[in-house]
C-alpha positions in Angstrom: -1.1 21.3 -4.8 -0.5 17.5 -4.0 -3.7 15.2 -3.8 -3.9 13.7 -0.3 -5.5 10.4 1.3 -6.0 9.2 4.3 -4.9 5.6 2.5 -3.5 4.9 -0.9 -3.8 1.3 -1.8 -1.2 -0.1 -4.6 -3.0 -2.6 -6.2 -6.5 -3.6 -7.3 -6.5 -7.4 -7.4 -8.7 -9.0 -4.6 -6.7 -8.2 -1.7 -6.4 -4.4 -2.6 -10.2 -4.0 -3.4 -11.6 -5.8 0.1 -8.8 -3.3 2.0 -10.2 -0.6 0.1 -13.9 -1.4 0.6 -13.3 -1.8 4.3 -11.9 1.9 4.5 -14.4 3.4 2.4 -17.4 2.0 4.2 -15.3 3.4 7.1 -15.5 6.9 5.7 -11.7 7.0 4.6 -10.5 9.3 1.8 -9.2 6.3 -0.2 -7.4 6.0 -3.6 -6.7 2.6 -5.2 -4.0 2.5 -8.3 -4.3 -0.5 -10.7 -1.6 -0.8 -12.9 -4.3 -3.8 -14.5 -2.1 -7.3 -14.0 -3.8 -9.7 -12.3 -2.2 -13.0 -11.4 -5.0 -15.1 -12.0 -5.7 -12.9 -15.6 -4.9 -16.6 -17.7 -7.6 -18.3 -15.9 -11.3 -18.8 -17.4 -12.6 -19.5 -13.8 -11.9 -18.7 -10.3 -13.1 -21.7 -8.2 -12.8 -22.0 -3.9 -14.3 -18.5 -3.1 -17.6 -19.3 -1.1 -20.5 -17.8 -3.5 -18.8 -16.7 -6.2 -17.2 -20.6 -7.2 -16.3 -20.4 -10.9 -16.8 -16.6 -11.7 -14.4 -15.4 -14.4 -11.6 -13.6 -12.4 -12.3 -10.5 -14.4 -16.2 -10.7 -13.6 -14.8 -10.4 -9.7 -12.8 -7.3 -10.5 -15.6 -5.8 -11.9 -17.5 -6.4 -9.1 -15.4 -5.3 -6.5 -14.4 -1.9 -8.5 -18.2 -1.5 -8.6 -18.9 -2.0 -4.8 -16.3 -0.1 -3.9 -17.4 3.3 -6.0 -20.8 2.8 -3.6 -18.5 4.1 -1.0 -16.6 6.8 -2.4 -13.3 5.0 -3.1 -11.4 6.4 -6.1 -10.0 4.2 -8.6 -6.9 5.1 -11.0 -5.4 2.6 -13.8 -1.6 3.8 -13.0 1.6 1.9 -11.8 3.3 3.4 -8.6 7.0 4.1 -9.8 8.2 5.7 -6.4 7.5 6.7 -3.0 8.8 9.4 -1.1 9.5 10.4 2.6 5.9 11.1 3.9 4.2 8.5 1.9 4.4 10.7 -1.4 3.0 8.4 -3.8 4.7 9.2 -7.6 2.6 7.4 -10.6 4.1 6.8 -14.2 1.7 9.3 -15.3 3.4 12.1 -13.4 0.7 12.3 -11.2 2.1 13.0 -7.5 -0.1 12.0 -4.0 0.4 12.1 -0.4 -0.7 9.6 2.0 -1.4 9.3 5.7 -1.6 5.1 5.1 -0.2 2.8 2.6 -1.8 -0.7 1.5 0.7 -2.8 -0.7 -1.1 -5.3 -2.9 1.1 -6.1 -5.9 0.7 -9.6 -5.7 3.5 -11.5 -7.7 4.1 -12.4 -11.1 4.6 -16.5 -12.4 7.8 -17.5 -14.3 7.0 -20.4 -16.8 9.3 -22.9 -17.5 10.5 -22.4 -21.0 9.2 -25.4 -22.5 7.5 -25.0 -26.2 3.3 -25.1 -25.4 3.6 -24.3 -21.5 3.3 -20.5 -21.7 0.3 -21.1 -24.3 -1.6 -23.3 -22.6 -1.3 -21.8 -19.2 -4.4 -21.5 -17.2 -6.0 -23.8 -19.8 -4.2 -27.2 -19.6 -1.7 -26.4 -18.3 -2.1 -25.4 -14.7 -0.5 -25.0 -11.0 -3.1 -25.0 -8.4 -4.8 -28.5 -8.1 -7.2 -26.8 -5.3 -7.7 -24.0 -8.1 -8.8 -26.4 -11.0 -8.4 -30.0 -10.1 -12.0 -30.6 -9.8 -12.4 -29.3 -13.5 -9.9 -31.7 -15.0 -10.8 -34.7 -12.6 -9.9 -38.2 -14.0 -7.6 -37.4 -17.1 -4.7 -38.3 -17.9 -2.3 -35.7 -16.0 1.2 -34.7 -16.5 3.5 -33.0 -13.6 6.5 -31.1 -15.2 9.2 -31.1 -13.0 11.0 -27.7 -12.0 12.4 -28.9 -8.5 12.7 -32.0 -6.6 9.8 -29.9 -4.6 7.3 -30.9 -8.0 7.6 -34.8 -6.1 4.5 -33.0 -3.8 2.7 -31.4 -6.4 2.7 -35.2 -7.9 1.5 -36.5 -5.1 -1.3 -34.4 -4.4 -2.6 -33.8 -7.8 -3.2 -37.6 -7.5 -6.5 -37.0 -5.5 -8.0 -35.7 -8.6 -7.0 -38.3 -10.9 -4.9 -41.9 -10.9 -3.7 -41.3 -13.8 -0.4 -39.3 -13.3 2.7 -39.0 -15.0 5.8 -36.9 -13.2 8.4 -35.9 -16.2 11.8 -35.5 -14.0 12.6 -33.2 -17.1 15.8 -31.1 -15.7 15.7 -33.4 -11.9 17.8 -36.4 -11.8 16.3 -39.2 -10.5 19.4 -39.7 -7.7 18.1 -36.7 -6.7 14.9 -38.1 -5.4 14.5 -39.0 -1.9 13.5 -43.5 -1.6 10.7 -42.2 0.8 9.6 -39.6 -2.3 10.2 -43.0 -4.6 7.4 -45.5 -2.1 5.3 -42.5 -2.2 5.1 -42.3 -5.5 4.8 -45.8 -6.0 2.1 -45.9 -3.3 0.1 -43.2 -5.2 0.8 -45.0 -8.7 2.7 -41.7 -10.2 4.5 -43.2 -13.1 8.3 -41.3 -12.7 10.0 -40.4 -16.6 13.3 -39.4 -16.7 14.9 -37.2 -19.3 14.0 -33.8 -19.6 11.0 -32.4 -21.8 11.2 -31.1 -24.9 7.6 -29.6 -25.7 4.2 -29.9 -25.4 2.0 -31.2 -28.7 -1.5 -29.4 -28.9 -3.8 -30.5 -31.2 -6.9 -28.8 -32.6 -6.8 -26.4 -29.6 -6.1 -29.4 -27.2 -3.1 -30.4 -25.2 -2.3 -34.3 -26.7 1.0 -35.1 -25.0 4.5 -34.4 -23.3 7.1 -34.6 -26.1 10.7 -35.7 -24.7 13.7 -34.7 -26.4 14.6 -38.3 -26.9 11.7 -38.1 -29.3 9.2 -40.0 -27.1 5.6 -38.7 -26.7 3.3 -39.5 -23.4 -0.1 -38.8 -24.2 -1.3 -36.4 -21.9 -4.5 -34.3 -21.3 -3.3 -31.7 -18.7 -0.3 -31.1 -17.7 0.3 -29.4 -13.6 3.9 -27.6 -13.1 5.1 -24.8 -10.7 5.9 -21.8 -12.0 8.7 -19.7 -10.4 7.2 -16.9 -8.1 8.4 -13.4 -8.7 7.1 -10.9 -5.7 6.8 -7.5 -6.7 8.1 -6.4 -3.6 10.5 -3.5 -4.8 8.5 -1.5 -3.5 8.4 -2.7 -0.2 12.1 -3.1 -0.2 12.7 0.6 -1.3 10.5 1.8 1.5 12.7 0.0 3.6 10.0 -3.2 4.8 12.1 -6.3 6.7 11.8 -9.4 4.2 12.3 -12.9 4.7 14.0 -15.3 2.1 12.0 -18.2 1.4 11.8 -21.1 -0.9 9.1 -18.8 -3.2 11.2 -15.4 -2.9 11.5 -12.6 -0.6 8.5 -11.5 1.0 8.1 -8.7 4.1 7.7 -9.6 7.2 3.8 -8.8 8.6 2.2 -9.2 11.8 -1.5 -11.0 11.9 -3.1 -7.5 10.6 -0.3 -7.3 7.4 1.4 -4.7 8.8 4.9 -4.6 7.9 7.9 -3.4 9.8 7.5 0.2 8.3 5.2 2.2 10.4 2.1 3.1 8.4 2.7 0.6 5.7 0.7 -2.8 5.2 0.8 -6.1 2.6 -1.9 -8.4 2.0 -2.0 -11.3 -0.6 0.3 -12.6 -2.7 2.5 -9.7 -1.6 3.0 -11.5 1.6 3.1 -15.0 0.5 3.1 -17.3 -2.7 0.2 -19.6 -1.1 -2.5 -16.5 -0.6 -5.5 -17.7 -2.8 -8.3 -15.1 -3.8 -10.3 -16.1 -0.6 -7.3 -15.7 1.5 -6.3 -12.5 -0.1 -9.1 -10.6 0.2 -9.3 -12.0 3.9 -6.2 -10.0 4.2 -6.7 -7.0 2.6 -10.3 -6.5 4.9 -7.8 -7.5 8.0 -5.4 -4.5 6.9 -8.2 -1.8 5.5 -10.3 -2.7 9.5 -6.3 -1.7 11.3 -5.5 1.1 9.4 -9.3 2.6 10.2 -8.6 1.9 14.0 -4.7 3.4 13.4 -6.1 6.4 11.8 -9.1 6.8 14.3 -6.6 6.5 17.7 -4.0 8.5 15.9 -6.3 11.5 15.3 -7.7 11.2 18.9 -4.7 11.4 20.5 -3.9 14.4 18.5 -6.8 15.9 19.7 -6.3 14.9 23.1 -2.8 15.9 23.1 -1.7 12.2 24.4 
């Protein structure tokens, strides 16, 4: 016989864990599969969550997976590989499920640039988020690496945290930079190097500098970049979810509570956007998991009213 819930939730970062909390403090039959791939894994430190600044992103997890088993919420380590007509929920492990509800929380996955040192260093030196870990690395000597003409703004603000900032054009011209992008740049004191990077030098567990192919080293002690944003939203394209094309990759289209435009189906964090911090994504997931309780609730009602 199939296993049902009221609400399977695909995904256990932080937006999939606040959903499911929500619904089992609700007194939902919930089920939360965790294929275990966290996009914040690389990171020693989570930092901008009110009370819980600078806990190790794994130490959250734990925490959440904890509170949630307080309130009867199931927990699987699976990956979702299909669903069916009627919200039947297929894992890798064979393992079929039915749903009333579905919460998709699959975040996305970061593509490096594939420069010698970046993947190595990243979440250590190498990082993306200046609101993420620019206080930690205040006043050194920072590096942008260019993947866009878009990497002019991550110059620019990374400048807050230190005045010491170098922006490696590395594959971006220089004609292709705007001349208000140049006087802002200027203004901030962002030295500009052209010609594209070859690799980053570590040394004794340290990133030392920003090697060009030209041969040139810039010493450096953190370098900022932007990977490429991958969505996992197959899934959500599969069951048929509206997405919109954006300059960080297709994501679905949600009202205010993350529902998409499949009836019974939500997102929330990084599945609905590339900005959605761990604050913002479990904001999200307690706005969908608080919906779905009232969707559920009216729905059974008006069964038993015969509305």
């Amino acid at each position: 016989m199939t296993e049902t819930y009221e609400v399977i939730v695909i995904g256990g970062g932080a937006a999939g864990l606040s959903a499911a909390l929500v619904l089992g403090r609700s007194r939902r039959r919930t089920l939360v599969v965790d294929a275990g791939e966290p996009r914040n894994a690389p990171a020693a430190h989570m930092q901008g969550f009110l009370t819980r600044d600078g806990v190790p992103p794994a130490e959250f997890l734990a925490i959440g997976r904890e509170e949630i088993e307080r309130y009867g919420v199931e927990l699987v380590r699976d990956r979702v590989v299909e669903v069916a007509e009627g919200f039947a929920v297929t894992l890798a492990s064979g393992r079929v499920l039915r749903a009333r509800r579905l919460v998709v929380a699959t975040g996305l996955k970061d593509e490096l640039p594939e420069v010698p040192g970046v993947a190595e260093r990243f979440g250590k030196d190498v990082l993306h988020c200046p609101y993420c870990h620019g206080w930690e690395v205040r006043d050194q000597a920072f590096g942008v690496l260019a993947t866009s003409a878009l990497s002019v703004h991550q110059a620019l603000m990374v400048s807050q945290w230190s005045k010491d900032v170098t922006l490696f054009l590395h594959e971006v011209a220089e004609a292709d930079l705007a001349d208000d992008d140049l006087r802002r740049l200027a203004a901030a004191g962002v030295e500009v190097v052209p010609g594209e990077v070859a690799e980053l030098v570590v040394t004794d567990d340290r990133l030392t500098a920003v090697r060009l192919k030209d041969g040139t080293a810039h010493a450096r002690e953190v370098v900022f970049t932007a990977p490429r944003p991958v969505p996992r939203s197959g899934l959500l394209e599969r069951l048929g979810a509206e997405l919109t094309e954006t300059p960080f990759g297709a994501y679905p289209v949600v009202d205010a509570t993350g529902q998409t435009s499949v009836p019974g189906v939500w997102a929330a964090g990084n599945a609905v956007g590339f900005g959605e911090q761990v604050i913002n994504a479990a904001a999200g997931g307690y706005r969908a998991g608080a919906t779905i309780n009232g969707d559920l609730l009216m729905a059974d009602l008006d069964t038993a009213a015969g509305v």
